[in-house]
PDB file of N, CA, C and O in Angstrom:
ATOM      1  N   UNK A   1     -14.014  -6.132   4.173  1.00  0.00           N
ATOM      2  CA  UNK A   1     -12.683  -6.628   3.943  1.00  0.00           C
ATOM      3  C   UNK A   1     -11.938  -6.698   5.274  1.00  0.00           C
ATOM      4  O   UNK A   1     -12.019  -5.828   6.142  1.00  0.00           O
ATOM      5  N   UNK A   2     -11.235  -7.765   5.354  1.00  0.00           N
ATOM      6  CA  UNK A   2     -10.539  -7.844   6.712  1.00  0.00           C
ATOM      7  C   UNK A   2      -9.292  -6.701   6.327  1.00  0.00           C
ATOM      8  O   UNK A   2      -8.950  -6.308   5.212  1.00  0.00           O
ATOM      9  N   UNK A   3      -8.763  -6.333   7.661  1.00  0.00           N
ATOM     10  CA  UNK A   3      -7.763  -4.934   7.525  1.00  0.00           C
ATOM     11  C   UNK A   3      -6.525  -6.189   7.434  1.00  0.00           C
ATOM     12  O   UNK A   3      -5.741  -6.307   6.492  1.00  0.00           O
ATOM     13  N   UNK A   4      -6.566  -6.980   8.528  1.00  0.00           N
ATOM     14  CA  UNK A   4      -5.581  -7.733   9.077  1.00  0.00           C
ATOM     15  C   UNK A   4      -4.767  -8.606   7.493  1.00  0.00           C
ATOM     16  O   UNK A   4      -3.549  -8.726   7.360  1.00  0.00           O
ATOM     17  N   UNK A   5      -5.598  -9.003   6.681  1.00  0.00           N
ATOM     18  CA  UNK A   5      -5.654  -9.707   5.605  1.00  0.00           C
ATOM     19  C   UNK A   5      -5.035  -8.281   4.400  1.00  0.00           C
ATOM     20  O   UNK A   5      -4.276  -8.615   3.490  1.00  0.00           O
ATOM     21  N   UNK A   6      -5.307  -7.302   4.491  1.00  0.00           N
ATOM     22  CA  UNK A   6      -5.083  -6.662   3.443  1.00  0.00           C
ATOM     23  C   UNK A   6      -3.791  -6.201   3.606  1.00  0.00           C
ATOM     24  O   UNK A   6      -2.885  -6.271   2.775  1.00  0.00           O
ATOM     25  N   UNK A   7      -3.745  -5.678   4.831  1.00  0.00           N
ATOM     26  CA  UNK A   7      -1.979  -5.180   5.271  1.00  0.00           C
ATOM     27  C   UNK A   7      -0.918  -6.745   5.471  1.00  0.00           C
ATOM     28  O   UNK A   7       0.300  -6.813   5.635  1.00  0.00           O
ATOM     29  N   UNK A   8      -1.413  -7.282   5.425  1.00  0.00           N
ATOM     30  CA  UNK A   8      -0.383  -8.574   4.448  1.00  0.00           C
ATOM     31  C   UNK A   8      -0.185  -8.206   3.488  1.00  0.00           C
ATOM     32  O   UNK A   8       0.891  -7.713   3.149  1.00  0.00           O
ATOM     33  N   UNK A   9      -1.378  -8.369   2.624  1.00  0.00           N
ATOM     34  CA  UNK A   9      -1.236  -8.441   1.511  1.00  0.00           C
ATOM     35  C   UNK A   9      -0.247  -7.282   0.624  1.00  0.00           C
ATOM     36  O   UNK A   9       0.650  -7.387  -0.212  1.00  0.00           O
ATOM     37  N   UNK A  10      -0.848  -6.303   1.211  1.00  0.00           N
ATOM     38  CA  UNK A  10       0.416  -4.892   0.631  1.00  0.00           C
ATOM     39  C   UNK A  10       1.624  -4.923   1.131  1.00  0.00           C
ATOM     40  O   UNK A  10       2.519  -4.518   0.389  1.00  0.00           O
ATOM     41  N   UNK A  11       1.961  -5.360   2.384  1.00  0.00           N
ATOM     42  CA  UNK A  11       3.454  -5.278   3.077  1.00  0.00           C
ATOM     43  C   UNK A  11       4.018  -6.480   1.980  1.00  0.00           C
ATOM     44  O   UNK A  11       5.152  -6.335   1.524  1.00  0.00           O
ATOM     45  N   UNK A  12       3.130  -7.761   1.540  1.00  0.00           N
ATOM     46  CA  UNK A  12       4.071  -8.395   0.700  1.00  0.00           C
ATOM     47  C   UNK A  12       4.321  -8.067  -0.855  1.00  0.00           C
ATOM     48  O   UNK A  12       5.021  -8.713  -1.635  1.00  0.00           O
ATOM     49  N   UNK A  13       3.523  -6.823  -1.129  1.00  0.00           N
ATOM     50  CA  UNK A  13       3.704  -6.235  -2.579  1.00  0.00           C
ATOM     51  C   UNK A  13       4.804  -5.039  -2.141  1.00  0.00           C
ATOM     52  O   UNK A  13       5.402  -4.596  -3.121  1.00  0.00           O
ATOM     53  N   UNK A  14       5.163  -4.465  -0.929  1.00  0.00           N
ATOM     54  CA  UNK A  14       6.046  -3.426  -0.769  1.00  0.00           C
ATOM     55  C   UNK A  14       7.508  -4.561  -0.647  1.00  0.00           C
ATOM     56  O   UNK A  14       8.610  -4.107  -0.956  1.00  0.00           O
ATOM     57  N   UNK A  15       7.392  -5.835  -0.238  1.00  0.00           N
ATOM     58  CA  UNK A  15       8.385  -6.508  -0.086  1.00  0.00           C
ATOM     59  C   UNK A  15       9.250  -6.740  -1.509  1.00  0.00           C
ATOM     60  O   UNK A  15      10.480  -6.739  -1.534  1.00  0.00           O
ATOM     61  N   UNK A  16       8.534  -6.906  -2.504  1.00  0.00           N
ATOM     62  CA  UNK A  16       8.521  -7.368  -3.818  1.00  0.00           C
ATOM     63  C   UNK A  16       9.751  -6.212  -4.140  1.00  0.00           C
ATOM     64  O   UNK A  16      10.964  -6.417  -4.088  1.00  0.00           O
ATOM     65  N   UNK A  17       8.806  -4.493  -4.608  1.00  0.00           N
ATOM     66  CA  UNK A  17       9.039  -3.785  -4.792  1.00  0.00           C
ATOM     67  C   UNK A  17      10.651  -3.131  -3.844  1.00  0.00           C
ATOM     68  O   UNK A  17      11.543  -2.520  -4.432  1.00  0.00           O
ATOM     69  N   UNK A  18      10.669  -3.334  -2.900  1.00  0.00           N
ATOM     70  CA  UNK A  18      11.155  -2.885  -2.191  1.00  0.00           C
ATOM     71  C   UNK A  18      12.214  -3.655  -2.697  1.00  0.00           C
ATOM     72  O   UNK A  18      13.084  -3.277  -1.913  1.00  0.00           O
ATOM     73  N   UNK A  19      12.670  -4.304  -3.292  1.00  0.00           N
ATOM     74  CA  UNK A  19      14.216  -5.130  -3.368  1.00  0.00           C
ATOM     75  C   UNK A  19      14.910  -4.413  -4.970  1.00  0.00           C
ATOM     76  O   UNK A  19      16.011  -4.771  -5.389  1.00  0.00           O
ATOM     77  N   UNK A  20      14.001  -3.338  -5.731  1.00  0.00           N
ATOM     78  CA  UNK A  20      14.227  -2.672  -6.762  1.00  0.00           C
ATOM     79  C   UNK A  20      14.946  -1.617  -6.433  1.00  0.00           C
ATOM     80  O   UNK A  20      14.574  -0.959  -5.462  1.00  0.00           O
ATOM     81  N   UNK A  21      16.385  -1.135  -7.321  1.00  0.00           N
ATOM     82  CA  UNK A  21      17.677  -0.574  -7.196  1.00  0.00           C
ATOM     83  C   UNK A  21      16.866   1.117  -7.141  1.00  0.00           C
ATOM     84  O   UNK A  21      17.404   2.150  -6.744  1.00  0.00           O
ATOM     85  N   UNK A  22      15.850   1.007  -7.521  1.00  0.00           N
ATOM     86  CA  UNK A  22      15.614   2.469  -7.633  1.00  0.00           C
ATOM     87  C   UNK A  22      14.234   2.838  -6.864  1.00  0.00           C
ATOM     88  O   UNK A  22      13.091   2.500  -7.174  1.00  0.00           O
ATOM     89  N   UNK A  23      14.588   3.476  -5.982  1.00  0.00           N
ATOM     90  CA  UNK A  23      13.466   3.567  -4.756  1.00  0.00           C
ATOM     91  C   UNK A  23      12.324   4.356  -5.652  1.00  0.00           C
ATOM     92  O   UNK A  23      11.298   3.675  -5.669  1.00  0.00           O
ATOM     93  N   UNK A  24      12.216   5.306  -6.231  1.00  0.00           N
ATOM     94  CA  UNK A  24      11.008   6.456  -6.517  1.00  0.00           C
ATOM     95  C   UNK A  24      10.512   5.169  -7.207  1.00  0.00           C
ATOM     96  O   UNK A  24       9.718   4.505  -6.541  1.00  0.00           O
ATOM     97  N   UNK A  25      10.816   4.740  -8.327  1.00  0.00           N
ATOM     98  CA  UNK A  25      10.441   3.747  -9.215  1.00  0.00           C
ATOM     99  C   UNK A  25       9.907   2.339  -8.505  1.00  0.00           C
ATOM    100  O   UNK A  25       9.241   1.502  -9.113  1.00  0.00           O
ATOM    101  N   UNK A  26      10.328   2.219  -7.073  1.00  0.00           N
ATOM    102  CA  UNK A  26       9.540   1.078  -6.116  1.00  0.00           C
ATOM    103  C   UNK A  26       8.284   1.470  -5.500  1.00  0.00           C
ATOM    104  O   UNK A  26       7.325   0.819  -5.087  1.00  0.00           O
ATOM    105  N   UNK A  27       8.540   2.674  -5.549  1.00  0.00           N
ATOM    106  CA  UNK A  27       7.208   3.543  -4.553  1.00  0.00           C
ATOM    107  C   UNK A  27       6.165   3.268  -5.185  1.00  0.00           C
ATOM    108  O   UNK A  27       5.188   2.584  -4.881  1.00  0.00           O
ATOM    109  N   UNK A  28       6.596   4.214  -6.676  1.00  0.00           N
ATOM    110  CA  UNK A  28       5.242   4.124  -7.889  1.00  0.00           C
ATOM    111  C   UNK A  28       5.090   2.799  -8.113  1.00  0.00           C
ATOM    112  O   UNK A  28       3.880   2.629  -7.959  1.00  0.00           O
ATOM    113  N   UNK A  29       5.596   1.717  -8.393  1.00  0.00           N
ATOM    114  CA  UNK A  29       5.439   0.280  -8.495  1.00  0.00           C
ATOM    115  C   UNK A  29       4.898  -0.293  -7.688  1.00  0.00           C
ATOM    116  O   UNK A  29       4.249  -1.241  -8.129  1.00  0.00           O
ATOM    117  N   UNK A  30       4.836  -0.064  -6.011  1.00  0.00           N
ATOM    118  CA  UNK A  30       4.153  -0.292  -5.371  1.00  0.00           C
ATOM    119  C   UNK A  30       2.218   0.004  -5.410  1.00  0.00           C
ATOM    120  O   UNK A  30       1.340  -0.859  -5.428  1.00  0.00           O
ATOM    121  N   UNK A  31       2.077   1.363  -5.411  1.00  0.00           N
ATOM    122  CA  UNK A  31       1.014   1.741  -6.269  1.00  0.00           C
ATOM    123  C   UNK A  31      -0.117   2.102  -7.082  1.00  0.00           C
ATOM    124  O   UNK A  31      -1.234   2.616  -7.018  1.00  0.00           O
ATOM    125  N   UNK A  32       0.908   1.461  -8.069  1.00  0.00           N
ATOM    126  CA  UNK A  32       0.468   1.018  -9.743  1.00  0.00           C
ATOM    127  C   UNK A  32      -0.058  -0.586  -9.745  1.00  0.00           C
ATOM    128  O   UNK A  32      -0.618  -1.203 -10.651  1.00  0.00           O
ATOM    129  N   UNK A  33       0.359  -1.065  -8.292  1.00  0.00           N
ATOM    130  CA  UNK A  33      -0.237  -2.368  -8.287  1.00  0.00           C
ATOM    131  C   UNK A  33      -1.341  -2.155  -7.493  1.00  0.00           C
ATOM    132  O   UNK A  33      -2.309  -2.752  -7.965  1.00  0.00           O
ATOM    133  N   UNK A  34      -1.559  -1.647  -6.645  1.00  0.00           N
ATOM    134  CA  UNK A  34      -2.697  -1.161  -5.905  1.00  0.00           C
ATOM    135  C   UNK A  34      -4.098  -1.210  -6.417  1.00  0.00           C
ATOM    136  O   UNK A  34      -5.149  -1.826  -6.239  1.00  0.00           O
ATOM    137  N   UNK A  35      -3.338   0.214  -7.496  1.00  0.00           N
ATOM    138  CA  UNK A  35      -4.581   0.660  -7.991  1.00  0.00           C
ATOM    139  C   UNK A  35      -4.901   0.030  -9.525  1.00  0.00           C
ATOM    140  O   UNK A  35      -5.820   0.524 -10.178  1.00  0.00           O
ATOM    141  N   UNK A  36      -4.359  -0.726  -9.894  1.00  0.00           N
ATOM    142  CA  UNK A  36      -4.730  -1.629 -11.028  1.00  0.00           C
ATOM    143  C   UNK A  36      -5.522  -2.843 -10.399  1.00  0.00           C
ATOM    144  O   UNK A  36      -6.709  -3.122 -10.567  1.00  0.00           O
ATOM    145  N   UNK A  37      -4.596  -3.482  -9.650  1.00  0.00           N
ATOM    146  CA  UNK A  37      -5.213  -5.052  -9.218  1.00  0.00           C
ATOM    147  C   UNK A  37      -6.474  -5.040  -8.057  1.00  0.00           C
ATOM    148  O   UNK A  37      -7.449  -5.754  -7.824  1.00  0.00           O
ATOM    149  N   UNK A  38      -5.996  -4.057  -7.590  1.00  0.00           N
ATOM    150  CA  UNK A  38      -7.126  -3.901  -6.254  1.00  0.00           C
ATOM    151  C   UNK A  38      -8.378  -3.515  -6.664  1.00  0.00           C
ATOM    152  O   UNK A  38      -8.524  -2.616  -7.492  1.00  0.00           O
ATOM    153  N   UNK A  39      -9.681  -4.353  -5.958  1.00  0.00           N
ATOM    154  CA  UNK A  39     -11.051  -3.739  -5.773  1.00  0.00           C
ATOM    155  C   UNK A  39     -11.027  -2.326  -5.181  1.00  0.00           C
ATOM    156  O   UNK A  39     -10.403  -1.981  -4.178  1.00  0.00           O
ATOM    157  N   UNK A  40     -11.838  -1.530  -5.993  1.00  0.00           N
ATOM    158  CA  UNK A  40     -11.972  -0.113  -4.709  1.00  0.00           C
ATOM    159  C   UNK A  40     -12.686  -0.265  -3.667  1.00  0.00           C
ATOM    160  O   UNK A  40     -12.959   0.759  -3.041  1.00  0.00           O
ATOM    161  N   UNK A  41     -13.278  -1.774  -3.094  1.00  0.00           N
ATOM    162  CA  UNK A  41     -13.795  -1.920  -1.769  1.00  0.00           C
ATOM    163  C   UNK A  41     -12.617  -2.147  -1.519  1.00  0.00           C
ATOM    164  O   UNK A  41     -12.187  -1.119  -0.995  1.00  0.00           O
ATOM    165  N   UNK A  42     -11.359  -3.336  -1.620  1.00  0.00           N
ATOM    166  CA  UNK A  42      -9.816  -3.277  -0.955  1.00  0.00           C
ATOM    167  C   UNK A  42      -9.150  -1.735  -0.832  1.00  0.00           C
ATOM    168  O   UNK A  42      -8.403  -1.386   0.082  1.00  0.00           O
ATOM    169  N   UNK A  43      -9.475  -1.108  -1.667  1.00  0.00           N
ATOM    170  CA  UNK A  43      -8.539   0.255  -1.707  1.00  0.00           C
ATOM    171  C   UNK A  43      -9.338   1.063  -0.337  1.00  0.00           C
ATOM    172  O   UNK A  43      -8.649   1.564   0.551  1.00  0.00           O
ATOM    173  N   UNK A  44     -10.488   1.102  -0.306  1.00  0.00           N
ATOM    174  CA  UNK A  44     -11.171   1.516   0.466  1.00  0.00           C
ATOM    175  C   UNK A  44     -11.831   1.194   1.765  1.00  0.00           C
ATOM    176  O   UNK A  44     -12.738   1.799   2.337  1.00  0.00           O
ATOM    177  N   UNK A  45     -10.971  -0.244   2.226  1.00  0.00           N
ATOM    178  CA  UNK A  45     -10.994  -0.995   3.682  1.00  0.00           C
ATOM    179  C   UNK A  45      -9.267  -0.711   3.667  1.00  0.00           C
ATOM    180  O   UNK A  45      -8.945  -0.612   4.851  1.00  0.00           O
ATOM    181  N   UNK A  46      -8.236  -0.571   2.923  1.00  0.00           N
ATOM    182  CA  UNK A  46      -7.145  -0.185   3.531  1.00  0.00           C
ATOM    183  C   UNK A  46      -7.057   1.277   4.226  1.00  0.00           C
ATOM    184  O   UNK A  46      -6.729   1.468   5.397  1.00  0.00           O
ATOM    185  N   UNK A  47      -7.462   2.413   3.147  1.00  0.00           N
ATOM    186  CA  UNK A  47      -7.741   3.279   3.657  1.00  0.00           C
ATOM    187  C   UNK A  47      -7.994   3.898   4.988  1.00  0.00           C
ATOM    188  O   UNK A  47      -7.394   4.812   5.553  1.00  0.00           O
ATOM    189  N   UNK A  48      -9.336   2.974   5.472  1.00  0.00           N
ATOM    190  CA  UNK A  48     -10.190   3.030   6.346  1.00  0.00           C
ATOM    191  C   UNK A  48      -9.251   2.805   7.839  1.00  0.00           C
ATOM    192  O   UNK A  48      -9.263   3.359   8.938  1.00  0.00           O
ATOM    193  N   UNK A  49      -8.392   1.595   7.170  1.00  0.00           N
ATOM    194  CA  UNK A  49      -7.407   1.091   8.404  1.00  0.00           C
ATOM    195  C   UNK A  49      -6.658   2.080   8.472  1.00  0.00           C
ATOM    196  O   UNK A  49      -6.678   2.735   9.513  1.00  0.00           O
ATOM    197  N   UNK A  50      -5.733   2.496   7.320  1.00  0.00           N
ATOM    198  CA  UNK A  50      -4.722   3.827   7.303  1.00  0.00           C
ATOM    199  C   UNK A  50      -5.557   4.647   8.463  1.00  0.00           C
ATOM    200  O   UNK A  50      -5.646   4.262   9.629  1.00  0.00           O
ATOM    201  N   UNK A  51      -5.959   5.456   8.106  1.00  0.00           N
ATOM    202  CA  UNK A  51      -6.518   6.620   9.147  1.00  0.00           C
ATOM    203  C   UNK A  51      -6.787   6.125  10.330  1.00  0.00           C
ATOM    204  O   UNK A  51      -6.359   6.727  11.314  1.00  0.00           O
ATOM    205  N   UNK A  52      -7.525   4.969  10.486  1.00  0.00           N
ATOM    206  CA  UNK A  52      -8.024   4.633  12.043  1.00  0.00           C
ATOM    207  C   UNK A  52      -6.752   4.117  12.984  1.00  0.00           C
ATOM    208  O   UNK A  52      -6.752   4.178  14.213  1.00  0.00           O
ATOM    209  N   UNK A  53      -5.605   3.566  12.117  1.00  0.00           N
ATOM    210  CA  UNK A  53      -4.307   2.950  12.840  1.00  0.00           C
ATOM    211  C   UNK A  53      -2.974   3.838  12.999  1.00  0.00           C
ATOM    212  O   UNK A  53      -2.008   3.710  13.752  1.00  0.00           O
ATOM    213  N   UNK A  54      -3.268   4.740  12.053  1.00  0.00           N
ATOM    214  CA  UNK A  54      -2.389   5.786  11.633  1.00  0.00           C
ATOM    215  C   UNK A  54      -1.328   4.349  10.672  1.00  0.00           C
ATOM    216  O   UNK A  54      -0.103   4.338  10.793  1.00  0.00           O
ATOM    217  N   UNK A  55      -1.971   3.421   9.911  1.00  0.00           N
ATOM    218  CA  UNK A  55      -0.655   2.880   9.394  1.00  0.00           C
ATOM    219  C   UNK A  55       0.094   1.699  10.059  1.00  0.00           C
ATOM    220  O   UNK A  55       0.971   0.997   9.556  1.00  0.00           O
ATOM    221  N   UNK A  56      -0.446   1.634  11.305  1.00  0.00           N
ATOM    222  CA  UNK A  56      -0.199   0.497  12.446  1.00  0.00           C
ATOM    223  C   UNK A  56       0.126  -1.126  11.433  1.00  0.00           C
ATOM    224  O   UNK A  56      -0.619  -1.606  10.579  1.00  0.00           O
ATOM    225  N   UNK A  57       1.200  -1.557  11.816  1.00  0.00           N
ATOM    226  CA  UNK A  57       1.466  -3.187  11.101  1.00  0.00           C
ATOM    227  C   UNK A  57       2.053  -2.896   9.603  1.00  0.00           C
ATOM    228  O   UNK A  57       2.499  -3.751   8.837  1.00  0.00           O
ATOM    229  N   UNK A  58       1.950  -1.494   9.362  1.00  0.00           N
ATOM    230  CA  UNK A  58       2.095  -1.783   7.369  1.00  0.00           C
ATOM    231  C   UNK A  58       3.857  -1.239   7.599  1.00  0.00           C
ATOM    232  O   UNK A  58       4.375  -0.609   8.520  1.00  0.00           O
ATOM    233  N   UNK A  59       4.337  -1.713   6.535  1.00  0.00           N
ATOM    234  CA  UNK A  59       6.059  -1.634   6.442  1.00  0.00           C
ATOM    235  C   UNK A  59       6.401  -0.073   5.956  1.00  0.00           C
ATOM    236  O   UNK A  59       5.902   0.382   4.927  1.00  0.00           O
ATOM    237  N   UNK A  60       7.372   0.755   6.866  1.00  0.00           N
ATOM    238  CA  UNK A  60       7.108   1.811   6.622  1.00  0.00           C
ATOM    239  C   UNK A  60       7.493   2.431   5.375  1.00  0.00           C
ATOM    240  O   UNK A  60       7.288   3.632   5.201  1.00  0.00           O
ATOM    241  N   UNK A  61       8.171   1.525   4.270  1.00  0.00           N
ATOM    242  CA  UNK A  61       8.466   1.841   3.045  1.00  0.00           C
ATOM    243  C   UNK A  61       7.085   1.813   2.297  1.00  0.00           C
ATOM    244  O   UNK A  61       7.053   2.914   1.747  1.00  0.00           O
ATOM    245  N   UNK A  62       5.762   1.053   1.936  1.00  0.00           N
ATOM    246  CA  UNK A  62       4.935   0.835   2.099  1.00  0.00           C
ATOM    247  C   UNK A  62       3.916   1.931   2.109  1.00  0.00           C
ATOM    248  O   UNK A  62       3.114   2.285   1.244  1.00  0.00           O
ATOM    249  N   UNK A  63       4.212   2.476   3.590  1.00  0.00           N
ATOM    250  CA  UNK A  63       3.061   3.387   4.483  1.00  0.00           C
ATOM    251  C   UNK A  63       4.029   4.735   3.134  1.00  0.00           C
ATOM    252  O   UNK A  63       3.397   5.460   2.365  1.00  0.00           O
ATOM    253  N   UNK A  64       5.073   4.711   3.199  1.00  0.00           N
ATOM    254  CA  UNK A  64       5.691   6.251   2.679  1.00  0.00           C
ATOM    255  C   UNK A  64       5.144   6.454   1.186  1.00  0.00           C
ATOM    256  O   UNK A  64       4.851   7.534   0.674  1.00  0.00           O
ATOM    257  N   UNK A  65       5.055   4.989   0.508  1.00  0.00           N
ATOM    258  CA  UNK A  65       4.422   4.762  -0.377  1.00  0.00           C
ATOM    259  C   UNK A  65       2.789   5.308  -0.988  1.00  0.00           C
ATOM    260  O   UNK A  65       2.354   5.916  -1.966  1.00  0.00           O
ATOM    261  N   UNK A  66       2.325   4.748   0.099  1.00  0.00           N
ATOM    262  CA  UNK A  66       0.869   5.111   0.267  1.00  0.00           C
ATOM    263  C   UNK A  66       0.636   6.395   0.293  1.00  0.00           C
ATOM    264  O   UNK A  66      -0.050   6.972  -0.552  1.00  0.00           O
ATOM    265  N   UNK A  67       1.229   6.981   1.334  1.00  0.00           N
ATOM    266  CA  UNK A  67       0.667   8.107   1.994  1.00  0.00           C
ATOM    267  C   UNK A  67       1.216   9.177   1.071  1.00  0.00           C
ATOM    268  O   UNK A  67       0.589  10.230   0.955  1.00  0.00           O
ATOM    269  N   UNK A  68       2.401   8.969   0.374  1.00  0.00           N
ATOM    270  CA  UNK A  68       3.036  10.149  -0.339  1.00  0.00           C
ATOM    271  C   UNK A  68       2.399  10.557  -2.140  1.00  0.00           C
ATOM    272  O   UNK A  68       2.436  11.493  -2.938  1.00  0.00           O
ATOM    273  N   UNK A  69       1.774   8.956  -2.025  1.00  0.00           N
ATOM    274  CA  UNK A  69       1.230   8.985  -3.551  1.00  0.00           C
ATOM    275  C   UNK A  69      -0.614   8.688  -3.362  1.00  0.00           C
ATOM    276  O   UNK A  69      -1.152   7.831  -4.063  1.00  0.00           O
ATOM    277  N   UNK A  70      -1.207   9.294  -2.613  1.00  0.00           N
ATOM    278  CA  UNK A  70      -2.554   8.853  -1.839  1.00  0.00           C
ATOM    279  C   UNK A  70      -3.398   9.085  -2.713  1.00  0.00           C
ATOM    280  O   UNK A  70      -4.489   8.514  -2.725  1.00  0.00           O
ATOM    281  N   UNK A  71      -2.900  10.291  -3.913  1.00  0.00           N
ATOM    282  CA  UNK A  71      -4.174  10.148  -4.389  1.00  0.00           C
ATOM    283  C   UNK A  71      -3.984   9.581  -5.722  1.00  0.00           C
ATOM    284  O   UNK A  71      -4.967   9.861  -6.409  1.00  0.00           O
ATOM    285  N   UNK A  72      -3.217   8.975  -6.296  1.00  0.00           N
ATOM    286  CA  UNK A  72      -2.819   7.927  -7.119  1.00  0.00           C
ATOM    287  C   UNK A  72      -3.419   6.723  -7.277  1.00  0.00           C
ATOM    288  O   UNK A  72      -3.743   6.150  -8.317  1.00  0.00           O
ATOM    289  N   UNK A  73      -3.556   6.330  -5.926  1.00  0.00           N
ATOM    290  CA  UNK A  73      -4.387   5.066  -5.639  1.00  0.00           C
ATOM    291  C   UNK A  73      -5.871   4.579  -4.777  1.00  0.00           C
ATOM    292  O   UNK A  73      -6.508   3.546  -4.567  1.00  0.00           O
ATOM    293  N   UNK A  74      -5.929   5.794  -4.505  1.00  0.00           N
ATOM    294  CA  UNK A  74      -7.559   5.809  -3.972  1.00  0.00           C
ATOM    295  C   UNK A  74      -8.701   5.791  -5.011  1.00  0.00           C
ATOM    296  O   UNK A  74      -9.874   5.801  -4.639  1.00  0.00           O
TER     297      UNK A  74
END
């Protein structure tokens, strides 16, 4: 999986989310899309980037997302 292609792809699902009045409820929404729609090879080439970039390019609402709910969506 390209990294470059996937951290689009999530910065524009944190974009979505991110315009919702209630942040905890954007986080988990963020996610809940993750880990429903996503291949676990996508879940598991973002990952891969997470750790190797520390998060590098992803929106830090997003990264707080990820990282705070990690094992939700792995």
């Amino acid at each position: 999986m390209d990294a470059e292609n996937l951290v689009h792809m999530v910065n524009r699902i944190g974009d979505f989310f991110q315009a919702m009045p209630d942040q905890h409820e954007a986080l988990d929404g963020i996610v809940d899309h993750i880990r429903k729609f996503w291949d676990p090879r996508m879940r598991r080439a973002l990952v891969a980037h997470m750790d190797a970039s520390k998060g590098k390019d992803i929106h830090p609402f997003v990264l707080q997302a990820l990282e705070s709910r990690r094992e939700k969506w792995i």
